[in-house]
Steps between C-alpha positions, in 0.01 A plus 500: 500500500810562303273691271361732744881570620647571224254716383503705863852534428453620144229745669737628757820531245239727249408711799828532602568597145233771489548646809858567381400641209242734647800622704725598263222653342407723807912572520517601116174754550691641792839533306712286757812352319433103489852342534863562558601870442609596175883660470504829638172450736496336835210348677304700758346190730269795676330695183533160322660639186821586368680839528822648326825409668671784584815450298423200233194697358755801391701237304224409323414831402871544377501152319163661292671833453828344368318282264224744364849683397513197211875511575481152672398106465415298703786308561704869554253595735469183708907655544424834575255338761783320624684763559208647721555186699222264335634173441379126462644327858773397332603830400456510190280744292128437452378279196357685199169338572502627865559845342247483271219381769616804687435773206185343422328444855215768501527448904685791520230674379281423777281183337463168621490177214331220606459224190569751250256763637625851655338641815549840589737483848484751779870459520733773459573512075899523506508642121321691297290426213706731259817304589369150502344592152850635375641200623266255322582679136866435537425151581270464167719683286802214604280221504605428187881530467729526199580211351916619540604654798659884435809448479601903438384813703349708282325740699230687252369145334116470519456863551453630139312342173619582141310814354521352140375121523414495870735244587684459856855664521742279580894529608845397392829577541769603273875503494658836395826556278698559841388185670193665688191362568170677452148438528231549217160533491297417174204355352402095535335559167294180602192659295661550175750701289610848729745749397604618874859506579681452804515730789778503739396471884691846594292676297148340574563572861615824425170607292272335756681728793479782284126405480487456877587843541164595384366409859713613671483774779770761640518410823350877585221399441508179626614640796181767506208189372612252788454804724184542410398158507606492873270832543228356334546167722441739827187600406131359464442361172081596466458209220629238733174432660327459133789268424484283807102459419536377149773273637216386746240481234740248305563274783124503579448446098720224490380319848162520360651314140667257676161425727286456207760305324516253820094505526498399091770237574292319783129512298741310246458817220819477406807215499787495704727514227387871463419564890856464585725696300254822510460477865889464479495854266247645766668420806843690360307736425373541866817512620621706298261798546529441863900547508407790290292622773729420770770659343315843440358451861857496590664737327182741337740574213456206224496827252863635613641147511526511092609843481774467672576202328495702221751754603727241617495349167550790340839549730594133387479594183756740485704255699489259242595757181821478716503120568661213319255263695362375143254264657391750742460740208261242356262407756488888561367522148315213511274653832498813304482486154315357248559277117849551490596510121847464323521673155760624309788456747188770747376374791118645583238439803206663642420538814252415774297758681591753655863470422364581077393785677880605555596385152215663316612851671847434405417502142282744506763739631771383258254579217402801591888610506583346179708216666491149404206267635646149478720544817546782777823639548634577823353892533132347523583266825711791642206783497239494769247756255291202443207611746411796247435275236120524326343356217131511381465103436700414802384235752691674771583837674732574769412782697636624874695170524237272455368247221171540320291298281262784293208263582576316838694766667815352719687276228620258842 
């Protein structure tokens, strides 16, 4: 007898078990949120979910955006958070770890983990996939910290490599005849013998300004593109439908992956140890085309978005030729530019499309008037003639205000 109940017991806890487990199964393939609200969501007891909060979801945005700026750590952030108002209950600012959790909890991009699977949610995503992304890289590139803590700011450290032996460039300072103090920039000749010398910071900064300057637009005609781009934003954009369908096509491309790769993982074709991380890669994926589409649904002017972007930058850019924000100055060139090289007390970069686009017409310009290519003086920025330039090998045109590509037609 004490058989037969313990054994209706151990029937009744299993179903019990089960039917628990079905349930959150049926809640995950419906996207409801199975416990206790993450930060910067509340429960919704009707739709059975979780939705923004109104106020806590925009500091979460601005805890990504200050930390994709790499300017932060985590224990400086947990006090710019703090300053926002979020605080342990004893007032204190939030643990690193608590931080951490935050920036890596793909919640806020609209997925669900449940034993260390993702679900797609069909909860509002609070962040984009760009900015999560952006977010992750700074925390990989700190993961593993200097062994000595930086003691010194020197601003333009870890921008620029040696361009005779490749090494890093590395900072120190010096004390002048008259009791000042400068800064130095040279070579950590870690790889061998070099012959560079020293290069005072004054004049780095100065030559990468000076470089600057060669994307840099007179505000004329910054003035006449962002008028433009809010002319073009007024009217119908015909490729927008064609764009919205591929954007369809993906998301129907990857639904149909992720199906077959869920249909292969139940007839036991392929391990879990595989399943989970590319259903992991598929279901960003997902949700990132869909904010995509959402975005262009909302706006039906992902192709301006850049462009003006573009001529924004190009208006910071002249700001910053008149700056002594030398970190600024660096991330700037960092975003924009390209192998940063120190040789021969000469700073040189490339730089990213389309702003080579501004450089390469630069020095065209200056050859074709006998002036020197290295750097533009100031009579290049100041003239608004650019429009008229042509070349037979070029990649782009500009013609009646507008950008062209010779084999795509509108650059943006």
């Amino acid at each position: 007898m004490l058989q037969v109940a313990f054994g209706q017991s151990k029937y009744y806890s299993d179903n019990l078990v089960e039917n628990i487990n079905r349930g959150i199964r049926q809640k995950l393939r419906r996207g409801e949120w199975l416990t206790k609200a993450p930060f910067g969501y509340v429960n919704n007891t009707k739709t059975r979910t979780i939705e923004p909060h109104p106020t806590l979801s925009k500091v979460i945005v601005r805890a990504f955006e200050e930390f994709a700026t790499g300017k932060h750590t985590l224990g400086s952030l947990a006090e710019f958070l703090a300053e926002l108002g979020l605080e342990t209950k004893n007032r204190t600012p939030l643990a690193k770890a608590s931080i951490s959790r935050m920036l890596t909890n793909q919640a806020y991009l609209g997925l669900v983990k449940h034993k260390g699977e993702y679900h797609e949610g069909r909860f509002e995503p609070i962040l984009s996939t760009t900015l999560f992304e952006a977010v992750q890289e700074v925390l990989r590139r700190k993961a593993k910290p200097r062994k000595s803590k930086q003691r010194h700011d020197f601003p333009f450290t870890g921008l620029m490599t040696c361009g005779e032996c490749g090494s890093a460039i590395t900072a120190q300072f010096s004390r002048g005849k008259c009791g000042g103090l400068y800064r130095y920039y040279r070579c950590t000749k870690k790889k061998g013998v070099c012959s560079q010398k020293y290069l005072q910071e004054k004049d780095l900064a100065a030559q990468i300004k000076t470089r600057l300057q060669g994307v840099a637009l007179c505000d004329e005609w910054i003035d006449k593109m962002l008028k433009q781009v809010d002319e073009w934003e007024k009217e119908n954009n015909h490729s927008s439908q064609k764009f919205v369908q591929n954007l369809k096509n993906k998301v129907s491309e990857t639904q149909e992956k992720l199906d077959k790769l869920v249909s292969a993982y139940i007839d036991g074709d392929i391990p879990k140890e595989n399943y989970l991380p590319k259903k992991e890669e598929l279901l960003k994926q997902k949700v990132s085309l869909a904010n995509d589409l959402e975005d262009f649904g909302q706006t039906g002017k992902n192709w301006l978005q850049p462009l003006r972007a573009w001529i924004l930058d190009t208006k910071k850019a002249d700001f910053l030729t008149k700056s002594d924000n030398f970190h600024e100055i660096k991330f700037f060139v960092q975003r924009i530019g390209t192998n940063p090289v120190l040789s021969d007390k000469i700073v040189s970069y490339n730089f990213v499309q389309p702003f080579d686009f501004l450089a390469e017409f630069y020095a065209s310009r200056s050859r074709r008037r006998g002036e020197q290519t290295s750097f533009l003086n100031s009579e290049n920025l100041q003239s608004c003639d650019w429009w008229t330039w042509r070349e037979s090998n070029s990649r782009f045109i500009i013609a009646n205000d507008v950008f062209y590509h010779w084999t795509t037609g509108p650059f943006f």
